[in-house]
C-alpha positions as CSV (number, residue, x, y, z in Angstrom):
1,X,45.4,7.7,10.0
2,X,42.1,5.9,10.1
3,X,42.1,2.0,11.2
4,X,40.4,0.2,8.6
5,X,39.1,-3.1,9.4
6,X,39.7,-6.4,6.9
7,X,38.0,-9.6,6.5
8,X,39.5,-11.9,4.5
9,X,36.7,-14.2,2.9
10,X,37.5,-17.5,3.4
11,X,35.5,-20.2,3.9
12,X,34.5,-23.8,4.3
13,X,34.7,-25.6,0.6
14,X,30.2,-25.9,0.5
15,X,28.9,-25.7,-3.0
16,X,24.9,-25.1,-2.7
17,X,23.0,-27.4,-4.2
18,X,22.2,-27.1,-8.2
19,X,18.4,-27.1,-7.9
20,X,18.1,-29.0,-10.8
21,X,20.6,-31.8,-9.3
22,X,18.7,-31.8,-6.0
23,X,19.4,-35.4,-4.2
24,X,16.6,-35.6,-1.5
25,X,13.7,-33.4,-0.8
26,X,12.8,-33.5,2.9
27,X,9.8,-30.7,3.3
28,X,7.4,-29.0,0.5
29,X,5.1,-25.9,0.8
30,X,3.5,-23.8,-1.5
31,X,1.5,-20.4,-0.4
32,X,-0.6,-18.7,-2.8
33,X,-2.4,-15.3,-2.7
34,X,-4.4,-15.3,-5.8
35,X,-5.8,-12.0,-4.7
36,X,-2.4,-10.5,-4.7
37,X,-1.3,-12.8,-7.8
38,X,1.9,-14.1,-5.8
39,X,2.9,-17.5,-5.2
40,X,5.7,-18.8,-2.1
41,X,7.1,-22.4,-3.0
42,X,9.7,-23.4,-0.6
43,X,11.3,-27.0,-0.2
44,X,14.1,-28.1,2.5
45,X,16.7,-29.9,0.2
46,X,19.6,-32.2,1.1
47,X,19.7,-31.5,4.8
48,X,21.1,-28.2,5.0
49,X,19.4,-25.6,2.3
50,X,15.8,-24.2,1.6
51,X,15.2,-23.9,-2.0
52,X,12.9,-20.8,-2.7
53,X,11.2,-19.5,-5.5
54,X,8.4,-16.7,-5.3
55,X,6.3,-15.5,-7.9
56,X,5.0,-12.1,-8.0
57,X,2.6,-11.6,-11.0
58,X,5.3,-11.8,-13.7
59,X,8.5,-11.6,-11.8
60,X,9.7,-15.1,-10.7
61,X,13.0,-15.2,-8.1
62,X,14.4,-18.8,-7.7
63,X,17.5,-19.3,-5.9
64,X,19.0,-22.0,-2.5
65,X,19.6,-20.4,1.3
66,X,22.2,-21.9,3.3
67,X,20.5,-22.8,6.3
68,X,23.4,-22.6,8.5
69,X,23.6,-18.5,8.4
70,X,20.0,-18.5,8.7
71,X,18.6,-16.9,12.3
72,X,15.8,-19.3,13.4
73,X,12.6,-19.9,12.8
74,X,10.9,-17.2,10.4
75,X,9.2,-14.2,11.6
76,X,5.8,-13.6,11.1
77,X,3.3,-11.4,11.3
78,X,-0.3,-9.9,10.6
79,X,-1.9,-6.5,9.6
80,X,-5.1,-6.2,9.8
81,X,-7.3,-3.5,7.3
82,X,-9.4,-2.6,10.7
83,X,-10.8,0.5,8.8
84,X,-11.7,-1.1,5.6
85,X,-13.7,-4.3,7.7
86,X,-15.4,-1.5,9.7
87,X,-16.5,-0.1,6.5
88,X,-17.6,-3.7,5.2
89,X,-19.8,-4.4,8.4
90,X,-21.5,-0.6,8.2
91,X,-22.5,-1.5,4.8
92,X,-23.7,-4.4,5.1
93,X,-25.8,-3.4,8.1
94,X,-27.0,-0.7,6.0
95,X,-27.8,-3.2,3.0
96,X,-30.1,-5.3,5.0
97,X,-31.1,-2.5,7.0
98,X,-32.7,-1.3,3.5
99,X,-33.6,-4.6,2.4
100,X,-36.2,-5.5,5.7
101,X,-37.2,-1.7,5.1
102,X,-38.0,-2.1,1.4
103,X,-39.8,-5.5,2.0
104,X,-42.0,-4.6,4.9
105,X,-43.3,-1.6,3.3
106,X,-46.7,-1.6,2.0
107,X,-45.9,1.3,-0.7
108,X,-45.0,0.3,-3.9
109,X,-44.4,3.4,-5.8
110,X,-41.3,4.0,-5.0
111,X,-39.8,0.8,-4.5
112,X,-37.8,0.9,-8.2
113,X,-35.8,3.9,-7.1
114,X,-35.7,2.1,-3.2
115,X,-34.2,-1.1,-4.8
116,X,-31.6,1.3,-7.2
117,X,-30.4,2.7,-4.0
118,X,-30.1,-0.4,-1.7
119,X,-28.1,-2.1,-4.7
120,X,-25.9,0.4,-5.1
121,X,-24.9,0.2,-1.1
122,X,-24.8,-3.6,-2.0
123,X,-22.1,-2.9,-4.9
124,X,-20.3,-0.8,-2.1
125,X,-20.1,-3.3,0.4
126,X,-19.1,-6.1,-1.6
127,X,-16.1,-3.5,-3.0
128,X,-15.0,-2.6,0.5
129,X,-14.8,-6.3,1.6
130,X,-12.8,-6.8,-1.4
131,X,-10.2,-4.2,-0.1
132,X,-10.2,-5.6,3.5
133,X,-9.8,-8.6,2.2
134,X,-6.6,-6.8,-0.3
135,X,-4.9,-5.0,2.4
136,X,-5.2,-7.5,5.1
137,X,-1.9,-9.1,4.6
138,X,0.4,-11.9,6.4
139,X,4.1,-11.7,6.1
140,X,6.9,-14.1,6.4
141,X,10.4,-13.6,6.8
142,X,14.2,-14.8,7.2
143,X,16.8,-12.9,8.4
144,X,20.4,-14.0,8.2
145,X,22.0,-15.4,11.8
146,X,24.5,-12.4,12.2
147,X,23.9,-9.9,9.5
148,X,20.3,-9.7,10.2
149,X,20.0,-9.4,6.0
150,X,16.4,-10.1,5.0
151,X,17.0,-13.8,3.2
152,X,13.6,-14.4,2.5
153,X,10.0,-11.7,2.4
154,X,7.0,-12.8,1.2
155,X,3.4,-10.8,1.8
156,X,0.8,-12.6,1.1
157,X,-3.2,-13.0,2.2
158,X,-4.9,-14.6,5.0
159,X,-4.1,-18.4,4.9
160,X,-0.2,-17.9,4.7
161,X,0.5,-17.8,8.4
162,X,-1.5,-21.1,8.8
163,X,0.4,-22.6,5.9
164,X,4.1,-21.6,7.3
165,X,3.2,-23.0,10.8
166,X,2.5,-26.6,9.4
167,X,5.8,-26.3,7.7
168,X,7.4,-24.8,10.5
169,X,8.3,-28.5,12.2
170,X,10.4,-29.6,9.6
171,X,11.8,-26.8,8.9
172,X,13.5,-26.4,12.5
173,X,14.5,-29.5,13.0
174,X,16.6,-29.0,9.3
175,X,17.7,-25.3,11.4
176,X,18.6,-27.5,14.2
177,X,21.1,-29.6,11.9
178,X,22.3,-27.2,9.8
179,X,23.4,-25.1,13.3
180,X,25.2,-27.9,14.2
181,X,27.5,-27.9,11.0
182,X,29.0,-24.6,11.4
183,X,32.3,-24.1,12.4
184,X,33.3,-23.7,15.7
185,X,35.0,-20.4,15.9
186,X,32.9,-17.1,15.6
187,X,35.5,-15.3,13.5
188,X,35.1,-18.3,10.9
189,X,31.2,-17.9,11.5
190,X,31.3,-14.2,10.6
191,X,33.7,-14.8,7.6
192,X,31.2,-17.5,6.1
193,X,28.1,-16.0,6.0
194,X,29.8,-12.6,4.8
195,X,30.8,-14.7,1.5
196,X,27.0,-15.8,1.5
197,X,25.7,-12.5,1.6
198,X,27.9,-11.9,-1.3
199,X,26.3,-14.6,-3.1
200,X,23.1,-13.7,-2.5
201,X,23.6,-10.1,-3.6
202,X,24.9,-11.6,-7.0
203,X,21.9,-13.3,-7.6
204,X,19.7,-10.3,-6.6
205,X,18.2,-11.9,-3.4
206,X,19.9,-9.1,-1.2
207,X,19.7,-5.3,-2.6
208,X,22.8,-2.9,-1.8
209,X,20.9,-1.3,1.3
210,X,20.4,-4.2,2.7
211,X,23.7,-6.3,1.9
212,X,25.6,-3.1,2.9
213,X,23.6,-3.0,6.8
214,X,24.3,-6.0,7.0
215,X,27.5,-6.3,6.2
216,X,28.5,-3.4,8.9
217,X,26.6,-5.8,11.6
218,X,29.1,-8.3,11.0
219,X,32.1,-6.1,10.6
220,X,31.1,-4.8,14.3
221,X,30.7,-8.1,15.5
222,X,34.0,-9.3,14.1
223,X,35.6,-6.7,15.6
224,X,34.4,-7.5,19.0
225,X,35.2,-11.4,19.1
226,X,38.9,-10.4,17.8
227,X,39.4,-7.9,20.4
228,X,37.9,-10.9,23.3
């Protein structure tokens, strides 16, 4: 017969914060990417939680992350449209490369159609800078301290990087506390943030996949510190 393993979901009595009963605000930042119509407000609230809400065009997510199951510092990173910008610089060289042409010639017959052309590689250019500027994206993102369960994703332009860092300070120091207040033993570790998971799952934060990955990380590590 198969050994099935059990945790029993118990925790420490912590109600997250009501966001509309919020006692003390410590950090504020909001990220916006009009381009991509999606918006990143995140404020570190009585000590311990992160209140998020994101906005993408018409769907709004609001909800409160427990920063004590919460892995560090968020991760971020950068790609870069290389092949669109390389597009954006040949045309562009090519625009003014037809403009010095046009205006040093001395014919003027067939200027009209000359000018036609060079606006129409104009129109191109400015539409493949727009696209560089689309799909060059910065990302930020939370994963859970055991589980590894994506908390927090947001993709937005260039411009959120720069806006995370500056927040980044607070936000540590807040990390730095809320690590402090967990329990002591892993298994009670494990067991607490299994019942946030479940939380955040219920209020759509975490999809099955992920919830269920996640959940199997801490199972394995569970295992492990009972068997120490």
């Amino acid at each position: 017969m198969p050994v099935t393993e059990h945790i029993v979901l118990e925790s420490d009595v912590r109600e997250v914060p009501d966001l509309r009963a919020v006692r003390r605000v410590h950090a504020a930042l909001e990220v916006r990417s009009r381009l991509r119509c999606r918006v990143l407000h995140l404020r570190v609230i009585d000590y311990y939680y992160l209140a998020v809400r994101s906005r993408v065009r018409s769907a709004e997510l609001e909800y409160v992350l427990d920063l004590r199951f919460v892995a560090g510092l968020p991760q971020l990173s950068r790609r870069i449209a290389w092949r669109w910008i390389t597009a954006a610089l040949a045309f562009a060289a090519l625009t003014i490369g037809m403009g010095a042409w046009i205006g040093s010639s001395a014919t003027p017959w067939w200027r009209h159609e000359a000018l036609g052309a060079c606006a129409t590689v104009a129109g191109v250019w400015a539409l493949a800078t727009l696209i560089a500027a689309y799909r060059t994206t910065e990302t930020v993102r939370l994963l859970s301290a055991h589980g590894q369960a994506r908390l927090l994703e947001f993709t937005g332009g260039v411009g959120t990087l720069r806006a995370i860092r500056r927040f980044m300070p607070k936000l540590a120091a807040h990390l730095k506390l809320a690590a402090a207040a967990r329990r002591p033993a892993r298994a009670d570790q494990l067991r607490d943030e299994m019942r946030e998971h479940q939380r955040l799952r219920k209020l759509g934060v975490l999809g099955t996949e992920d919830y269920e990955a996640s959940k199997t990380r801490i199972l394995a590590q569970h295992t492990r510190s009972s068997k120490a």
